[in-house]
C-alpha positions in Angstrom: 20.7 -22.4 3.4 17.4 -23.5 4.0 14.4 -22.7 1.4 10.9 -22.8 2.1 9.4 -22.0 -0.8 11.1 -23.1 -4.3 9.3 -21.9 -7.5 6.0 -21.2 -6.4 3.6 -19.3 -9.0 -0.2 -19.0 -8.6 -3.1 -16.1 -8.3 -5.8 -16.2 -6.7 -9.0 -14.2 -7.8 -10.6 -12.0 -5.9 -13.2 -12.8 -4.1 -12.8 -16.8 -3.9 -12.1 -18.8 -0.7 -8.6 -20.4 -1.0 -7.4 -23.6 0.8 -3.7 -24.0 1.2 -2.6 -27.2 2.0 0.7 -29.8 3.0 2.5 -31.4 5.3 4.5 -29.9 8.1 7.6 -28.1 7.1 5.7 -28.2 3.1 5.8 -24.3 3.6 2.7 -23.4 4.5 3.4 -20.6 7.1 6.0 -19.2 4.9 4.2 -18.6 2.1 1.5 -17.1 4.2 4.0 -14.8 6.2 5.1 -13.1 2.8 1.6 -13.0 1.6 0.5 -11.4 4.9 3.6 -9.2 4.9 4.9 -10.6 8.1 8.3 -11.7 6.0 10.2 -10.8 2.9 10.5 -13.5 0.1 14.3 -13.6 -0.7 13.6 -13.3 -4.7 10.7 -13.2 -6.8 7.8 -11.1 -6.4 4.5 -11.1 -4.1 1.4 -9.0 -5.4 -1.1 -8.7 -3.1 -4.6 -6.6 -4.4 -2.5 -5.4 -7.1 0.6 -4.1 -4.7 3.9 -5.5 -5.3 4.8 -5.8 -1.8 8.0 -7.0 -2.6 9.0 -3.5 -3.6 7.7 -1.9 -0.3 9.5 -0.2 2.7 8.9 -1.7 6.0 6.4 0.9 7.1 4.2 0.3 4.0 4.2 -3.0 4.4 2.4 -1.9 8.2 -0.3 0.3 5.9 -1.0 -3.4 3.9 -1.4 -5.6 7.0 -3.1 -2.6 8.7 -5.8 -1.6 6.0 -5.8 -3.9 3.3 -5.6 -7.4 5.8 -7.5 -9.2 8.6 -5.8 -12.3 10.2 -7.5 -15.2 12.0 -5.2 -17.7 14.1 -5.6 -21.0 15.4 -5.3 -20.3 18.9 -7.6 -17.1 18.1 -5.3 -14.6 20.0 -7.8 -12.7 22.1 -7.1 -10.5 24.8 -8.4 -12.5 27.9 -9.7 -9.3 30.2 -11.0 -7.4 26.8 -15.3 -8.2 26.1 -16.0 -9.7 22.6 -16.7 -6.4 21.2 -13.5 -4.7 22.6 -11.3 -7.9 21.1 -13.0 -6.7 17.7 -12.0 -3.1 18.0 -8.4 -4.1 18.9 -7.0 -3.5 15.2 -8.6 0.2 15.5 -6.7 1.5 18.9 -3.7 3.4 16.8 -6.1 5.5 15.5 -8.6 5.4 18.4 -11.8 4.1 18.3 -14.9 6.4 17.5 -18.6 5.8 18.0 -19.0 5.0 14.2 -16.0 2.1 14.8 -18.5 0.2 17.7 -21.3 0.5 15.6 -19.6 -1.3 13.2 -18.0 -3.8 15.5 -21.7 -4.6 16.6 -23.2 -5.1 12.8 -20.3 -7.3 12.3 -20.5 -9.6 15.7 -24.2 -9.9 14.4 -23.3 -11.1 11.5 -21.4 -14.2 13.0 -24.0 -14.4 15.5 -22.5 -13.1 18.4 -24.5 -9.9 19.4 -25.8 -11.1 22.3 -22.5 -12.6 23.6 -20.4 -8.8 22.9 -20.2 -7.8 26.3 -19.0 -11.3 27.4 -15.1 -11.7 28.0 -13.5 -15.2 26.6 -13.2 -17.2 29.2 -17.0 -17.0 29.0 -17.3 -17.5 25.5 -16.9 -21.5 23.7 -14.3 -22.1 21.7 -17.0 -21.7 18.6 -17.6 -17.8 19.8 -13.7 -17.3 20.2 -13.5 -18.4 16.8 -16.2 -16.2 15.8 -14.9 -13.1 17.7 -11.6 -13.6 15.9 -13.1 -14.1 12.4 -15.0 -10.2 13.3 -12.2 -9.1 14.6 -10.3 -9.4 10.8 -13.2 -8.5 9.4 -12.8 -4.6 11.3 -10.7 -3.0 9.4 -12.3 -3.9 6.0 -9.6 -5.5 4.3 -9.4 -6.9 0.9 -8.5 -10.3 2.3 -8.1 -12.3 5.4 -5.4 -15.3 5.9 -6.8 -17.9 8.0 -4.0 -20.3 9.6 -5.9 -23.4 10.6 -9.0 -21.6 11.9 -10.7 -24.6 12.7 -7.4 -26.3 14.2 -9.2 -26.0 18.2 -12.6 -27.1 17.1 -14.9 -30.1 16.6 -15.9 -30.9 13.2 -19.3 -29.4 13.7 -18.4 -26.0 14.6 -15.5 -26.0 12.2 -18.1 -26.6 9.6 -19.9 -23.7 10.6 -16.6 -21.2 10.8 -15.5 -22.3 7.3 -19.6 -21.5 6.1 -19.6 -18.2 8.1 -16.1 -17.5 6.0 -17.9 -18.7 3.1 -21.0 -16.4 3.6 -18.9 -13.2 4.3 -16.8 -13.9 1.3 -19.9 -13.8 -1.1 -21.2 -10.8 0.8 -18.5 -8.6 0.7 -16.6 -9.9 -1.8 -13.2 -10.4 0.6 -10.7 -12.7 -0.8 -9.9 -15.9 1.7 -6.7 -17.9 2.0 -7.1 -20.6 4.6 -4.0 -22.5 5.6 -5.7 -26.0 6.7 -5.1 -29.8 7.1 -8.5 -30.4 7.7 -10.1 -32.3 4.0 -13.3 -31.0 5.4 -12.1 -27.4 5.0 -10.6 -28.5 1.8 -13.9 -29.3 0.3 -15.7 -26.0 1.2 -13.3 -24.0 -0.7 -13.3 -22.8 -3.9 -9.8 -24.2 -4.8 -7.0 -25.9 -3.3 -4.0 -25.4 -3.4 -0.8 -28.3 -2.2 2.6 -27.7 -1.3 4.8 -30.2 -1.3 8.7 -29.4 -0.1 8.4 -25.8 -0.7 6.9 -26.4 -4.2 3.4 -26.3 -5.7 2.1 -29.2 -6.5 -1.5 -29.7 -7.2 -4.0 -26.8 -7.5 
């Protein structure tokens, strides 16, 4: 049997910006499947904003990733014949989408500067604004913490400087908690801690 992550322990305070960092096959994306509640750790226990998710039934652990958690990807996921402001909204469609939701969409694309650029589909948007659109996108739902898995992966080191300072800025705004999963020392250095695995084991932070 394989295991991905041995021993690990840490917490992170709410409200900081979080780097998570390691080699390939370090356990990186397992320990931020678990935390996103996307897998089950096998022992132990995983509290996310004070819910032992570890304890939770399947379509609980839906409510958490649903209300409490916004998710930004490397490849940034967006729905190619869906505008900017519709790729936002995405996260709301279960529960359908009412006027107050696209108003809401629209302060948040401002605050990434996108406003202008929300009726614009992706193929007309630079990798940059995908980026952005996918960093609003997480931020819809109002969750207690996004989980960022190399968000800066697709981009040149000036725009990834300014995706890591828009998660910055958002962070001290609204006070949302962000774990970034990164290889990048740039990103390292813009976060409030980091964090290293090393062969499924914590080894600096």
């Amino acid at each position: 049997m394989v295991t991905a992550l041995d021993n690990v322990s840490f917490g992170i305070e709410k409200g900081r910006v979080v780097a998570i960092a390691g080699p390939s096959g370090s356990g990186k994306s397992s320990l931020l499947n678990i935390l996103g509640c996307m897998d089950s750790a096998t022992s132990g226990r995983a509290i996310v904003d004070g819910v032992d998710i570890t304890e939770l039934s399947e379509n609980e652990l839906s409510d958490i990733r649903k209300n409490k958690i916004g998710f930004i990807f490397q490849d940034f996921l967006l729905i190619p014949t869906l505008s900017a402001l519709e790729n936002v909204l995405l996260p709301l469609i279960p529960d359908g989408i009412k006027k107050a939701d696209r108003e809401r969409a629209m302060n948040i694309l401002e605050q990434v500067g996108l406003t202008e650029r929300a009726s614009h589909k992706p193929k007309e948007l630079s990798q940059g604004e995908k980026q952005r659109v996918a960093i609003a996108r997480a931020l819809i739902n109002n969750p207690s913490i996004i989980f960022a898995d190399e968000p800066t992966g697709n981009l040149d080191t000036k725009i990834g400087n300014e995706i890591i300072q828009i998660l910055r800025d958002l962070s001290e705004k609204t006070g949302v908690t962000v774990v970034i999963v990164s290889h990048d020392p740039m990103v390292w250095e813009k976060t409030d801690r980091l964090l290293k695995l090393q062969d499924g084991r914590i080894t600096d932070s």
